[in-house]
Residue, then its C-alpha position, 0 to 999 in steps of 0.5 A: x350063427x348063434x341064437x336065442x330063444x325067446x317065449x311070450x305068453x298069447x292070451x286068446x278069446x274063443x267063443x266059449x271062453x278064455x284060452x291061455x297057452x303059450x306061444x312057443x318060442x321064437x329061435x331068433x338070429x342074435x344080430x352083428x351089426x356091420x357095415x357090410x363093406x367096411x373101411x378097415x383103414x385110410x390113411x396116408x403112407x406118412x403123417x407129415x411131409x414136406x411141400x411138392x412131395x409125393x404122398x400115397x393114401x390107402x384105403x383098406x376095405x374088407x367084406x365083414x358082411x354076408x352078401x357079396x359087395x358089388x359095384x364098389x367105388x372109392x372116393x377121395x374127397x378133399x386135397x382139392x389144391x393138391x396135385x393128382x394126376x389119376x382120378x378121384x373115384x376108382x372101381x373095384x372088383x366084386x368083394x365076397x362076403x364072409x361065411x361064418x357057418x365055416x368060419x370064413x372071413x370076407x374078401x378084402x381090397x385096396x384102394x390107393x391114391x398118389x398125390x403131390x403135396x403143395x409148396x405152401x410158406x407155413x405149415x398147414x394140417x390137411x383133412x381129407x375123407x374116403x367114401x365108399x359107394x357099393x350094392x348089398x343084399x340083405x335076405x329074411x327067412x321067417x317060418x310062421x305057423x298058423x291053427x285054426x281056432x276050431x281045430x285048436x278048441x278041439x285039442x286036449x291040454x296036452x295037445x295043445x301045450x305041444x303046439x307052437x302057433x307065431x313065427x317060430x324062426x328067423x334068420x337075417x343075413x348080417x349087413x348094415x341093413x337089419x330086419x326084424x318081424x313080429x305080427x299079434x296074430x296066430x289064429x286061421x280065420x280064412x281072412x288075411x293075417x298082417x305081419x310087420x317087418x321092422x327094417x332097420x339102418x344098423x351100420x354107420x353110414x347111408x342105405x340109397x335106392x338101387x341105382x343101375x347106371x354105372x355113373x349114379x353111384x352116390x345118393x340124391x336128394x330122390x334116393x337117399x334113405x330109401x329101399x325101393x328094390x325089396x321083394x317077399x315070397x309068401x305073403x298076398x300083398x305088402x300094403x298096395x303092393x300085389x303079389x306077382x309071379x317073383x313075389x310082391x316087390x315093395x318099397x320102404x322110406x327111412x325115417x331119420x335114415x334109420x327105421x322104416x316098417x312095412x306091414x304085408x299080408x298072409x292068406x289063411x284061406x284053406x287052413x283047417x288045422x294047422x300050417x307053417x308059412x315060409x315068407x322070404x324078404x330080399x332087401x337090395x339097395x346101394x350103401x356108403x359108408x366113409x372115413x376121415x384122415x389128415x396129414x400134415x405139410x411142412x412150410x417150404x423154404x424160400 
């Protein structure tokens, strides 16, 4: 996991006067954007065939992500006047993601349809898709250290020049499902102290709610582009959304399908010098991403 450091200067009214001090730096994840399960290939065995012919179609998919894929289906869409005599939609066994601290790549699989080609008097070019419906995971860590503003007056330049206040990490498990944090405060005042989670659709395809039954694996009009299963440790609350015993559990909508925010609140009740937060973010949510071939028949004699 490679990081970058990034530093932003704060400026800060106090009481008395003005106080300029710089941030400290941010030890930020640089992000691969993936699909998480990922369509390396589909295709079928052979670009042209002749009429009432067999054909296989594979489908090659692999785990270029850090969270296991679960519930994994495939989908063959279109071919509609071919001949199939097993389903279209198949499952397939949990997929495990890639471990780049050791340098590990993920699990991989493979789907295959068999199918029997039309007799058709010309030659006709068929396009058809592969989709692929699955469950993710994408987790957040985030250190946040927060003063006082009182303890931070009393310090010497030195000491304060040795004090990093603002989130000083974050680490975000790669997936198609990315998440960025920022927040515009850093000083204690016994009140509550907003944080901003930018959330962020990075892979090619579409991120649904998390559906339980095994039959609703594809997205509806209700859950398409929305994560209703996020929950966060650390924080008091996330808008509406109280705090409970496994952390706030919250929701967010994807405009365009792409970018959504949610705003949650750290307590800073107590804090008389200094303190680093933890806060966690676990997003879990369906995704499906596909892919398009063609093939070829050739016109059928008599």
């Amino acid at each position: 996991m490679s990081y970058s450091r990034h530093c932003r200067e704060i400026l800060i009214f106090g009481s008395l006067a003005a106080i300029i001090f710089l941030a400290g730096c941010v030890q930020q994840q640089t992000y691969t954007a993936n699909d998480g399960l990922t369509i390396q290939k589909f295709a079928p065995q052979l670009n042209r065939i002749g009429g009432n012919s067999d054909l296989i179609i594979i489908m090659l998919i692999e785990n270029t992500g850090e969270s296991n894929a679960e519930k994994v289906n495939g989908e063959l869409i279109g071919l509609d006047d071919w001949k199939i005599t097993e389903v279209r939609t198949k499952t397939v066994p949990n997929i495990q993601g890639a471990d780049p601290a050791h340098q590990l790549k993920g699990g991989q699989d493979v789907i295959a349809w068999k199918l029997t080609s039309p007799k058709n008097p010309f030659e006709q070019k068929y396009d058809f898709t592969g989709r692929l419906y699955f469950e993710y995971k994408t987790s957040v860590s985030v250190l946040y250290k927060v003063l006082s503003s009182n303890y931070y007056q009393t310090l010497s330049d030195e000491q304060k020049s040795k004090e990093n206040p603002g989130i000083s990490s974050i680490s975000v498990s790669s997936g198609p499902i990315s998440v960025s944090v920022k927040t515009q405060e850093t000083f204690a005042n016994g009140g509550k102290i907003p944080i901003e989670f930018d959330i962020t659709n990075v892979g090619s395809g579409e991120a649904f709610t998390l559906v339980s039954l095994p039959d609703r694996y594809k997205p509806t009009r209700e859950t398409s582009d929305q994560i209703t299963n996020i929950r966060v440790s650390g924080v008091t609350n996330c808008g509406d959304d109280v705090v409970n015993p496994f952390g706030v559990l919250t929701t967010v909508r994807l405009s365009n399908g792409k970018q959504g925010k949610i705003v949650c609140y750290v307590d800073t009740a107590g804090i008389e010098t200094s303190k680093v937060l933890p806060i966690d973010m676990v997003l879990d949510y369906s995704y499906a991403v596909e892919k398009t071939s063609s093939i070829t028949v050739s016109r059928s004699l008599g």
